[in-house]
C-alpha atoms as a printed R data frame, in Angstrom:
    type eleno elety resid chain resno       x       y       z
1   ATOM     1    CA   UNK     A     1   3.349  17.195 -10.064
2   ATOM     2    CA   UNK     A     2   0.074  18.286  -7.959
3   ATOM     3    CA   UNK     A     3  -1.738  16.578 -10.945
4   ATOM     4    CA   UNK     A     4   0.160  13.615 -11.227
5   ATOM     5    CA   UNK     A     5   0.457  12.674  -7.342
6   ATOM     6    CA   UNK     A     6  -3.830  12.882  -7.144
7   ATOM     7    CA   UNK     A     7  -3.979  10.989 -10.492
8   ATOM     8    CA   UNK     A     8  -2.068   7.957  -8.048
9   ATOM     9    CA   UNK     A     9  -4.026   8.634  -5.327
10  ATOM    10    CA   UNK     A    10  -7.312   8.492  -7.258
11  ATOM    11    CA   UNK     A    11  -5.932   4.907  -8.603
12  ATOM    12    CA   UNK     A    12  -6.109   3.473  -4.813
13  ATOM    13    CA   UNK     A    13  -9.437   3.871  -4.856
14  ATOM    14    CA   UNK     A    14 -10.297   2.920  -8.003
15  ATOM    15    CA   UNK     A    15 -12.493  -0.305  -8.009
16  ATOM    16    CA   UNK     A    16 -11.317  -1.121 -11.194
17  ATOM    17    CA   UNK     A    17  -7.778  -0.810 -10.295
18  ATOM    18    CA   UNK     A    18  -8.208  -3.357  -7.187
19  ATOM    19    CA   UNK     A    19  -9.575  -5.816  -9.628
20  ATOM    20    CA   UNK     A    20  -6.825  -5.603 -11.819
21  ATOM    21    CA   UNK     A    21  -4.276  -6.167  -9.222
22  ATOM    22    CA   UNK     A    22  -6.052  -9.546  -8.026
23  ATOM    23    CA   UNK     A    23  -7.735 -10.848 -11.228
24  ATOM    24    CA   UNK     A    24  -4.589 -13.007 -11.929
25  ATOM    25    CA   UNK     A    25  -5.013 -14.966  -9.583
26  ATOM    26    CA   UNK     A    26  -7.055 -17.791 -10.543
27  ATOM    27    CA   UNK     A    27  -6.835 -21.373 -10.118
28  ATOM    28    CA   UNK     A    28  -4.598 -22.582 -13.102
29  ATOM    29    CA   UNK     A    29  -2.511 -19.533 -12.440
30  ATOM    30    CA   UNK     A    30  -2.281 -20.319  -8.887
31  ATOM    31    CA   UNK     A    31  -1.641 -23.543  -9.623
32  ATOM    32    CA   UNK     A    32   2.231 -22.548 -10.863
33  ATOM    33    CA   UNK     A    33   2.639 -19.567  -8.275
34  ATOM    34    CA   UNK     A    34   5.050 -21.157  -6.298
35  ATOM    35    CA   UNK     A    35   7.498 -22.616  -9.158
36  ATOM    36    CA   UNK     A    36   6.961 -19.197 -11.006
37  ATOM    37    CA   UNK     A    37   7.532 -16.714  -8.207
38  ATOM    38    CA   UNK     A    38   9.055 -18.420  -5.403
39  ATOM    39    CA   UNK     A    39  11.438 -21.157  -7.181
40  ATOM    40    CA   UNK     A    40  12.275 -18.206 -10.568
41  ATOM    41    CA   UNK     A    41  11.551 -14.727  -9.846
42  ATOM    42    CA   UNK     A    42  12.139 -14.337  -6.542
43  ATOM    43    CA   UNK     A    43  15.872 -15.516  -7.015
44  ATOM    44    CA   UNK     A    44  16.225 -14.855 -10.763
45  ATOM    45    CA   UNK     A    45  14.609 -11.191 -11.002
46  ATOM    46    CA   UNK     A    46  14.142 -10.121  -7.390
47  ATOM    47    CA   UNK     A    47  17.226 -11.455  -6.075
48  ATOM    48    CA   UNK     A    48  16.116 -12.023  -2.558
49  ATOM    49    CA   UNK     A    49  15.648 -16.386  -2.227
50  ATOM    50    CA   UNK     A    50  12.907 -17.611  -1.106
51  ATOM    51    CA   UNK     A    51  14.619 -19.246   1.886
52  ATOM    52    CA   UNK     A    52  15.175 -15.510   3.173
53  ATOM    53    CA   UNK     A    53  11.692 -15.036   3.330
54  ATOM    54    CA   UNK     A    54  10.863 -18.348   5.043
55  ATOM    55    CA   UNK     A    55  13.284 -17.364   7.630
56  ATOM    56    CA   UNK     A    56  11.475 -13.486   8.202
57  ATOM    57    CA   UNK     A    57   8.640 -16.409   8.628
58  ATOM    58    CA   UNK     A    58   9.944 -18.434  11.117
59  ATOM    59    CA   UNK     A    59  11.429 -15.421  13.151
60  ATOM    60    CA   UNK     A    60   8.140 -13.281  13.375
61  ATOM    61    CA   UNK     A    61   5.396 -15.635  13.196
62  ATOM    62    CA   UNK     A    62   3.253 -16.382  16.900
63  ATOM    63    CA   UNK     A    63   1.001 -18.843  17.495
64  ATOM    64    CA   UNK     A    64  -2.345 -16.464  17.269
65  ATOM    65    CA   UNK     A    65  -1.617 -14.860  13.443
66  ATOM    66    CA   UNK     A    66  -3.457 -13.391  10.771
67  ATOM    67    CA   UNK     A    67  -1.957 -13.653   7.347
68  ATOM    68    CA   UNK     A    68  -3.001 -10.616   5.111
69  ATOM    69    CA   UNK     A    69  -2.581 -11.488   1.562
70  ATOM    70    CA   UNK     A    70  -1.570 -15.630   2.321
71  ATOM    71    CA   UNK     A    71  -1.020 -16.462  -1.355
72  ATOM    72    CA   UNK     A    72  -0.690 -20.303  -1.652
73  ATOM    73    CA   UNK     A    73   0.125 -20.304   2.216
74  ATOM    74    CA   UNK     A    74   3.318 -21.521   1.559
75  ATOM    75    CA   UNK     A    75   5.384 -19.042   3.985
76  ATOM    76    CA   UNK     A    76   2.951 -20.452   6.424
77  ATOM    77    CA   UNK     A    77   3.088 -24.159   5.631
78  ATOM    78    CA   UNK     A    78   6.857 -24.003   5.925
79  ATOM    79    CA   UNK     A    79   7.801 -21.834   8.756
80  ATOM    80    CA   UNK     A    80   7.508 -25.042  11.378
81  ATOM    81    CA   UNK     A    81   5.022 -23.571  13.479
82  ATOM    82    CA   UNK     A    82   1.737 -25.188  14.499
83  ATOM    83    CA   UNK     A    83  -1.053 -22.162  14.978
84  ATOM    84    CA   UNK     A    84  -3.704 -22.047  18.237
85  ATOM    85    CA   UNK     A    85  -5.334 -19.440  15.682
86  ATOM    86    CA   UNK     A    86  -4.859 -19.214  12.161
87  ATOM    87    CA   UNK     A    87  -6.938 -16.334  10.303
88  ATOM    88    CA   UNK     A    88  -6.367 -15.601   6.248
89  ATOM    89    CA   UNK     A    89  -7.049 -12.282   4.854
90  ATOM    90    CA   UNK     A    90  -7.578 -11.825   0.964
91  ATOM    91    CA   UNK     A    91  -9.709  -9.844  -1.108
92  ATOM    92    CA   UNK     A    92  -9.690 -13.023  -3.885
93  ATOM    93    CA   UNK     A    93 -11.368 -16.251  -3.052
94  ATOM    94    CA   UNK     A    94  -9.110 -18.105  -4.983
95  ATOM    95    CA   UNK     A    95  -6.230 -17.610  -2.700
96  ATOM    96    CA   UNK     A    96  -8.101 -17.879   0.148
97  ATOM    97    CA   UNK     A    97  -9.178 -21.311  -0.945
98  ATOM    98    CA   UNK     A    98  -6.435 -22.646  -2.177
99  ATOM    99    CA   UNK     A    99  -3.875 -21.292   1.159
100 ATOM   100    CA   UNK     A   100  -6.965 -22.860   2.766
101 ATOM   101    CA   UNK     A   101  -6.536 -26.531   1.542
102 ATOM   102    CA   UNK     A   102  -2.671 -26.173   2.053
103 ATOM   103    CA   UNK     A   103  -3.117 -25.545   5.340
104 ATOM   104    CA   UNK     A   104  -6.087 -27.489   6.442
105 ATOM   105    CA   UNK     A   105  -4.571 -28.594   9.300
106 ATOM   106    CA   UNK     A   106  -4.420 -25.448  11.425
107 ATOM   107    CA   UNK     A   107  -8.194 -25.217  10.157
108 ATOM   108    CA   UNK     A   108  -7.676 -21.554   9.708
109 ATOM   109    CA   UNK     A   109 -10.375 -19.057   9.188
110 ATOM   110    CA   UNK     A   110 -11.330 -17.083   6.541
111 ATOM   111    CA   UNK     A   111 -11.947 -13.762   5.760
112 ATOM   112    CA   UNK     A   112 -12.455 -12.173   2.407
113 ATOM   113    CA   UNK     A   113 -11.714  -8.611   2.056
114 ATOM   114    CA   UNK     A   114 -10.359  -5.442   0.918
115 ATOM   115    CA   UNK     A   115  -7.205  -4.329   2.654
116 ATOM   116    CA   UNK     A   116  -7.619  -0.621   0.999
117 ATOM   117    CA   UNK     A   117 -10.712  -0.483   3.087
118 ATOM   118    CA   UNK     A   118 -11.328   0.101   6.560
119 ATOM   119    CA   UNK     A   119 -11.257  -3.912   8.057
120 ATOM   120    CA   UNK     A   120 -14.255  -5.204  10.612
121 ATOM   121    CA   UNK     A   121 -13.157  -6.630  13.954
122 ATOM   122    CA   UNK     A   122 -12.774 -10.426  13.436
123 ATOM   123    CA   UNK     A   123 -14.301 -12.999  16.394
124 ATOM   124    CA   UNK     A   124 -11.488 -14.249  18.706
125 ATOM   125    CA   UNK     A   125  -9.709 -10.828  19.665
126 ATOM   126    CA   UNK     A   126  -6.397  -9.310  18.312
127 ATOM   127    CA   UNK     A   127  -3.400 -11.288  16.817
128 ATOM   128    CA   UNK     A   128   0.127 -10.974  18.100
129 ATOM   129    CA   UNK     A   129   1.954 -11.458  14.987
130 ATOM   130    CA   UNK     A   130   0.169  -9.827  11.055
131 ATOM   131    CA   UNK     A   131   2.414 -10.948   7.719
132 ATOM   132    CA   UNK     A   132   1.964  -8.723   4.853
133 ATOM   133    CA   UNK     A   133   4.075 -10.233   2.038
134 ATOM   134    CA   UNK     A   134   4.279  -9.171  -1.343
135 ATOM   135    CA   UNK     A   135   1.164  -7.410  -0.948
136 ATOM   136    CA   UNK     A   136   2.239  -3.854  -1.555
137 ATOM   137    CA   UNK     A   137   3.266  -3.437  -4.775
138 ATOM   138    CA   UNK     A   138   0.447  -5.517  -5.863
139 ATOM   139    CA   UNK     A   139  -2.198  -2.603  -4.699
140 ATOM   140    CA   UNK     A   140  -2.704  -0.007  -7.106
141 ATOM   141    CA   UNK     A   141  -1.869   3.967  -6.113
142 ATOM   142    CA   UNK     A   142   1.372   5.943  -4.785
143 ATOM   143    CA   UNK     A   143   2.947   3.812  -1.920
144 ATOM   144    CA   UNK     A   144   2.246   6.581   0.833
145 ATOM   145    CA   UNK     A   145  -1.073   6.085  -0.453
146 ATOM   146    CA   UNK     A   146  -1.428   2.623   0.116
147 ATOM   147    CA   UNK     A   147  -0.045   2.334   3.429
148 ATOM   148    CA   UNK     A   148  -3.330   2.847   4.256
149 ATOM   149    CA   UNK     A   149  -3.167  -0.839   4.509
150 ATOM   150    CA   UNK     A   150  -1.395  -0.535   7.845
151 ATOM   151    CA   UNK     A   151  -3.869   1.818   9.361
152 ATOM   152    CA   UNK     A   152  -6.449  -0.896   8.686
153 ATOM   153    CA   UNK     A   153  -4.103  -3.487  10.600
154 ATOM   154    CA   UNK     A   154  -3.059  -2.251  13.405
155 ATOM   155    CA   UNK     A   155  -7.125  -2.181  15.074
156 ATOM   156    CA   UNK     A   156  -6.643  -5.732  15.050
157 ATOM   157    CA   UNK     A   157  -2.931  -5.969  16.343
158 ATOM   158    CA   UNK     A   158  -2.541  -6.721  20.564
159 ATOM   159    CA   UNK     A   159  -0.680  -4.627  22.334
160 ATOM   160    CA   UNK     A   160   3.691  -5.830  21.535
161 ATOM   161    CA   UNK     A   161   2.044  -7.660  18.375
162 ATOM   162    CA   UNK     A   162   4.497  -7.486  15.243
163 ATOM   163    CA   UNK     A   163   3.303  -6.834  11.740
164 ATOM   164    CA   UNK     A   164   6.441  -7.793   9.164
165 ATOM   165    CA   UNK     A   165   6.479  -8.685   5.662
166 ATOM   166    CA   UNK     A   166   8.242  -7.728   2.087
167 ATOM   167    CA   UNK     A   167   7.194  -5.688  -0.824
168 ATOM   168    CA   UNK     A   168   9.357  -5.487  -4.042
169 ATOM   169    CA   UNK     A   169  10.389  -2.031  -4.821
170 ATOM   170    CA   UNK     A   170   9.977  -0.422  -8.282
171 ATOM   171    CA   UNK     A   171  12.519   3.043  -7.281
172 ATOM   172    CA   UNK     A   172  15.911   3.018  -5.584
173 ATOM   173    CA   UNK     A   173  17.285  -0.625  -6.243
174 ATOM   174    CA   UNK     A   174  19.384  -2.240  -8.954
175 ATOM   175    CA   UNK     A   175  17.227  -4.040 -11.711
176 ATOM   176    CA   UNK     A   176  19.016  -6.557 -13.617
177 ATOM   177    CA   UNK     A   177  17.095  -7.250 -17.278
178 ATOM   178    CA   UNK     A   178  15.034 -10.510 -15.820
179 ATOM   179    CA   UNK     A   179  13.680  -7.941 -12.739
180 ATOM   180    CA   UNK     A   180  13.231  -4.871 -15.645
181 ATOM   181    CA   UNK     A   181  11.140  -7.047 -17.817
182 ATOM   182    CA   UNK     A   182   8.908  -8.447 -14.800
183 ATOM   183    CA   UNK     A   183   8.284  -4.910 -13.903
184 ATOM   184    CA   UNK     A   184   7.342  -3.672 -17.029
185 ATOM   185    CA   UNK     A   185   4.540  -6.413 -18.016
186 ATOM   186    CA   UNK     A   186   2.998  -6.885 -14.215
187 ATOM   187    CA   UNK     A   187   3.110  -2.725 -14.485
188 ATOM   188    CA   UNK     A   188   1.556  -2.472 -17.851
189 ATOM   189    CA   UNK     A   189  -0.990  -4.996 -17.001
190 ATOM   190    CA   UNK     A   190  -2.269  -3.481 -13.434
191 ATOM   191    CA   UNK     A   191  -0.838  -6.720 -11.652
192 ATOM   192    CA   UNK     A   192   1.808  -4.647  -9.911
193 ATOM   193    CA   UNK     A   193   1.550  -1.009  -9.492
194 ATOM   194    CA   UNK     A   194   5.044  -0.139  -7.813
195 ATOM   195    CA   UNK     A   195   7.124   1.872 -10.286
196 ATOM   196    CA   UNK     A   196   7.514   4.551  -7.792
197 ATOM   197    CA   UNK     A   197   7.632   2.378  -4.617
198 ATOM   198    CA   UNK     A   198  10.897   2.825  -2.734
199 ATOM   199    CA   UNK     A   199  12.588   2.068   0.350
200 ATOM   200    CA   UNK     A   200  12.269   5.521   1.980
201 ATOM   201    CA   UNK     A   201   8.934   6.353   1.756
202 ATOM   202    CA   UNK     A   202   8.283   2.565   3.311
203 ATOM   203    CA   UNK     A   203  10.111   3.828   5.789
204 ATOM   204    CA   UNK     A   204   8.801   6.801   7.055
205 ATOM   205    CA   UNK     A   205   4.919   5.225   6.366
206 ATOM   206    CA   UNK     A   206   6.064   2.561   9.330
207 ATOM   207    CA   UNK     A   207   8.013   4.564  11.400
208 ATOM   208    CA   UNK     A   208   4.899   7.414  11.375
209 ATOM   209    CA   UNK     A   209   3.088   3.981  12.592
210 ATOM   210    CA   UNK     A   210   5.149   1.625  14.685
211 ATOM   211    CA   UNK     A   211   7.979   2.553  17.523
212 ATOM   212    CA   UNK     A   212  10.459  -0.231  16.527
213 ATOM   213    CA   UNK     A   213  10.973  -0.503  12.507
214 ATOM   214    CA   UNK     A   214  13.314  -2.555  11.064
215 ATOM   215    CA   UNK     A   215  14.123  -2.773   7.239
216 ATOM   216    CA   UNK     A   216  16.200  -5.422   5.723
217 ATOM   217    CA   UNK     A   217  16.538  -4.691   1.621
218 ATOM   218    CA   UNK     A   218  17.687  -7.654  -0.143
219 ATOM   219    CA   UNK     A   219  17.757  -7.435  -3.899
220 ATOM   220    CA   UNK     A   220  14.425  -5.630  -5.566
221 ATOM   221    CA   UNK     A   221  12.761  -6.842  -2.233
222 ATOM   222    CA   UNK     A   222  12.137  -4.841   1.068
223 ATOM   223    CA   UNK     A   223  11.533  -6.903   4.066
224 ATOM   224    CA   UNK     A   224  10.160  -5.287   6.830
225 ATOM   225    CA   UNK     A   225   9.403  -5.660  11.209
226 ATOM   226    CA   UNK     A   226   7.594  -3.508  13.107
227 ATOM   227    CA   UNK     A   227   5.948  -3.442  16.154
């Protein structure tokens, strides 16, 4: 067990793991993210709609935000909120660029790096709101391991700022045979590393963090508030 838990520690830190987790994401595959994982997995395999994730959107989201792992941008483009300060977070330029163009009219800011590593100040101050969707499982290691993540937020969060998100869970949650054979190929190929992600150890990482938690499970998906 001793050997086993520093074997998925080592794996956070393993450059080679990081660029596993984000190679995917290149143009042409970027180019179907939305139809593939918001319009079929999400309700197909997952079983949490996409609409329930637009709505964490349009709940949490402020005017000054930063966006940590945007994706297309298309929580962002949707939620019906027009941003004074709009800052992207990714450790691949693809995503930055292309959540860029989508949402060229907030003329958000960029910022290209790794969320496993200990984050530099960004120019303007703090943010009052910090998404962090389906970013988790995506990062290689044990999940207590990778909350790291939040450590490296919460410098840049002002004081009442909420940081809320999702992650899809690996341990703990029903897995019908669409969800089981997602898992197993995005597992076997480094893309997700979340076989022994569950709900309670998400817990307790935020609640060690953040006064107010709240956890909403819908499906294979865990969406979270804190603040």
């Amino acid at each position: 067990m001793a050997e086993d838990l520093a074997y998925r520690a080592s794996r956070a830190a393993d450059p080679d793991a990081i660029a596993r987790a984000h190679a995917v994401y290149t143009p042409l595959a970027l180019a179907f993210y939305d139809v593939v994982v918001h319009g079929l997995s999400n309700r197909f395999a997952w079983r949490c709609p996409t609409k329930r994730l637009l709505e964490l959107y349009a709940a949490n989201l402020s005017a000054n935000h930063l966006e940590a792992g945007p994706g297309t941008g298309l929580f962002l483009d949707r939620a019906g909120i027009d941003f004074d300060r709009l800052v992207l977070l990714d450790i691949n330029e693809h995503c930055l660029e292309r959540a860029a163009r989508r949402l060229v009219r907030f003329k958000p800011a960029l910022r290209q790096a790794n969320l496993l590593a200990t984050l530099e100040p960004i120019a303007g101050g703090s943010f009052d709101s910090v998404g962090l969707t389906y970013v988790l499982h995506c990062l290689p290691g044990a999940l207590g391991d990778k909350l790291v993540v939040l450590d490296h937020l919460r410098p840049l969060m002002a004081e009442g700022a909420v940081l809320f998100g999702a992650t899809i869970l690996g341990r703990g949650v029903p897995v019908n045979a669409p969800a089981r054979a997602l898992l197993d190929i995005y597992n076997a190929k480094g893309v997700f590393d979340n076989r022994e992600d569950d709900i309670e150890t998400l817990t307790q990482g935020l609640k060690a963090r953040f006064d107010t938690v709240e956890i909403d499970r819908h499906g294979c998906v865990a969406l979270f508030r804190a603040s």
